[in-house]
C-alpha positions as CSV (number, residue, x, y, z in Angstrom):
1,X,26.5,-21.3,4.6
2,X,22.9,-22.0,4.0
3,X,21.0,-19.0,4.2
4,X,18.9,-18.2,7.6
5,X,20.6,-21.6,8.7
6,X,24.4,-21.9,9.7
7,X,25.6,-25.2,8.5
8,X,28.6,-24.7,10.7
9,X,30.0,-23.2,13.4
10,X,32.8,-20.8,14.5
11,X,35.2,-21.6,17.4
12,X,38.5,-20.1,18.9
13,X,40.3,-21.4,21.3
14,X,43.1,-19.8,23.7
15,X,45.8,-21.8,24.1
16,X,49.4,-21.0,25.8
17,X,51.0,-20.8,22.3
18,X,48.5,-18.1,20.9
19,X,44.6,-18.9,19.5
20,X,43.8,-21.5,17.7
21,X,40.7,-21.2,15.0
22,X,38.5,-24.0,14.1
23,X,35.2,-24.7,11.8
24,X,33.1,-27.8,12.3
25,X,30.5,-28.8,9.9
26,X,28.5,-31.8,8.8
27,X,29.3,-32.8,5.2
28,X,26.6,-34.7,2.5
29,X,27.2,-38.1,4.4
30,X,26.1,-36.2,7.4
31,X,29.7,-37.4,8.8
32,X,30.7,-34.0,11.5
33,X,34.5,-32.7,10.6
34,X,36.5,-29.9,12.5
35,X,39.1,-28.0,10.6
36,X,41.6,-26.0,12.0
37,X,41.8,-22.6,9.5
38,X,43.9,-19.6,9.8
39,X,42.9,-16.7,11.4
40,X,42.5,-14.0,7.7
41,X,39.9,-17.4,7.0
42,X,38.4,-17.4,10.3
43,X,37.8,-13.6,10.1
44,X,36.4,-13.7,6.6
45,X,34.1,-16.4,8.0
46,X,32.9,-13.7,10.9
47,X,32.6,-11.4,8.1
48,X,30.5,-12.9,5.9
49,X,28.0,-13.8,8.9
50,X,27.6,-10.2,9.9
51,X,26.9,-9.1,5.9
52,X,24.8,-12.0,5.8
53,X,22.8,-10.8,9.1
54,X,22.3,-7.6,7.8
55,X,21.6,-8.8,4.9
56,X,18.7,-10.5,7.2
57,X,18.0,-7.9,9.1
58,X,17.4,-5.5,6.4
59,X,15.2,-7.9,4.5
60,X,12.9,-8.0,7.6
61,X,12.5,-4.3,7.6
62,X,11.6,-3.7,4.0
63,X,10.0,-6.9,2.8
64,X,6.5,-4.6,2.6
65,X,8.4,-2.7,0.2
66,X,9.3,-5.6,-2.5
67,X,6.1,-7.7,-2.1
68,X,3.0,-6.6,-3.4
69,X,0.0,-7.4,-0.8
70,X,-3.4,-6.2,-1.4
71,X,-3.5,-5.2,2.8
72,X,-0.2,-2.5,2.0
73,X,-2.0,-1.7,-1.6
74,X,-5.2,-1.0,-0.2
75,X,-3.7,1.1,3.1
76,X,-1.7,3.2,0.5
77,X,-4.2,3.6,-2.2
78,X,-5.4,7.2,-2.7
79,X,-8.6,6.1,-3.6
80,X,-9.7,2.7,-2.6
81,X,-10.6,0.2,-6.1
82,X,-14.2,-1.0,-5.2
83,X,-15.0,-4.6,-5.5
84,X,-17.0,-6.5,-8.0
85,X,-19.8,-6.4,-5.9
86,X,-20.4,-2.4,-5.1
87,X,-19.4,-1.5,-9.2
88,X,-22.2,-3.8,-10.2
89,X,-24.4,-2.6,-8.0
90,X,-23.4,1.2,-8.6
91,X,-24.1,-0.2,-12.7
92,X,-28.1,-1.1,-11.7
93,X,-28.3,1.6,-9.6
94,X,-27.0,3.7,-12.5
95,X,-29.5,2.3,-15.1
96,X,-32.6,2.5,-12.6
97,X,-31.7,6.1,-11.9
98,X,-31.4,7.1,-15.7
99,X,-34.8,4.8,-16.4
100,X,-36.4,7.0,-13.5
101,X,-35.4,10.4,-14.9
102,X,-36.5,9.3,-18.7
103,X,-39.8,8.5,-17.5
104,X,-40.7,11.5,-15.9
105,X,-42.3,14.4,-17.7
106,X,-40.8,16.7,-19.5
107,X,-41.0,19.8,-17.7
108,X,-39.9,18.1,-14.7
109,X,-37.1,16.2,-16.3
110,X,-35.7,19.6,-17.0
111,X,-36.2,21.2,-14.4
112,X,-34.5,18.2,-12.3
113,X,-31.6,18.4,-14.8
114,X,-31.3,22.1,-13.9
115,X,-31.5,21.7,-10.7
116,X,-29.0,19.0,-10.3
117,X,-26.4,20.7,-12.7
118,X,-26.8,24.3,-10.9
119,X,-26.0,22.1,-7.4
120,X,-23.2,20.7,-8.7
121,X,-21.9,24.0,-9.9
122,X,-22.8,25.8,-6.7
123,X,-20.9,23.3,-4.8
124,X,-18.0,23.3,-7.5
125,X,-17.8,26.7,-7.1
126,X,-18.0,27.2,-3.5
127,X,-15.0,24.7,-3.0
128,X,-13.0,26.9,-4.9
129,X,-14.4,29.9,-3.6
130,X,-13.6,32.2,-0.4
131,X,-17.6,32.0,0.4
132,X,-19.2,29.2,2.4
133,X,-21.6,27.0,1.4
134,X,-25.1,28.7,2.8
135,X,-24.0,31.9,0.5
136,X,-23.7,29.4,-2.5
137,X,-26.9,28.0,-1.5
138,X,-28.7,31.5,-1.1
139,X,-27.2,32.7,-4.5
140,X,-28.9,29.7,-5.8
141,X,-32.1,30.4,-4.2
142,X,-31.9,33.8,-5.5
143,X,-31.2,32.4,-9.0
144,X,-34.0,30.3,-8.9
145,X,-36.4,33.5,-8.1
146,X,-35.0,35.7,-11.0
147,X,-35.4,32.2,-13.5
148,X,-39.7,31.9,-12.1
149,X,-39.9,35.8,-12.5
150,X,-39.0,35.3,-16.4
């Protein structure tokens, strides 16, 4: 048996004298043939197509799971891989951003540098933290006035 395609067929017949099994097929010549086979052969035959239809059957429902398509990859990716595209144009964005920030002055590229570090760390710390964000946010404000004061 050809799998997905039965090169044969299956038939019992009911006579007076008890059943009958046969199997008809086609051979290489394409010449059809019927056999008459036992009934332990005719029932391994039945056999074997059931397996075989599971066998079917159970491919259909998990051949997502054994081949590898960028659709399922993508749906059960944690985090997305970007594309060509956005990581080169995250790299110029990158470079203009650091060329920006060397070009300014120095007090101001430090104090930009502060302030961008003590955001990060304020919103580090407020994810981990019981308090909300606007108290993170005052605390920074109120860090800023004690850092002028100096």
């Amino acid at each position: 048996m050809a799998y997905g395609a039965k090169t044969y067929t299956l038939r019992e017949e009911s006579t007076e004298s008890g059943k009958r099994y046969f199997i008809s097929f086609k051979d290489g010549q394409g010449e059809h043939h019927k056999l008459e086979v036992s009934e332990q052969l005719f029932i391994e035959f039945r056999q074997m197509e059931r397996r075989n239809r599971n066998l079917q059957q159970w491919n259909q429902r998990h051949r997502e799971f054994n081949e590898v398509w960028d659709e399922t990859l993508y749906r059960r990716a944690l985090r997305v891989p970007k594309t060509l595209d956005e990581s080169m144009i995250e790299k110029e964005r990158n470079e203009l951003f650091y060329k920006a920030v060397a070009r300014l002055p120095e007090i101001q590229r430090r104090r930009f540098l502060l302030y961008t570090s003590m955001i990060s760390i304020f919103t580090k710390s407020a994810k981990c933290s019981i308090a909300p964000l606007p108290l993170s946010r005052s605390l920074f404000r109120l860090q800023g006035r004690k850092s002028r004061q100096k």
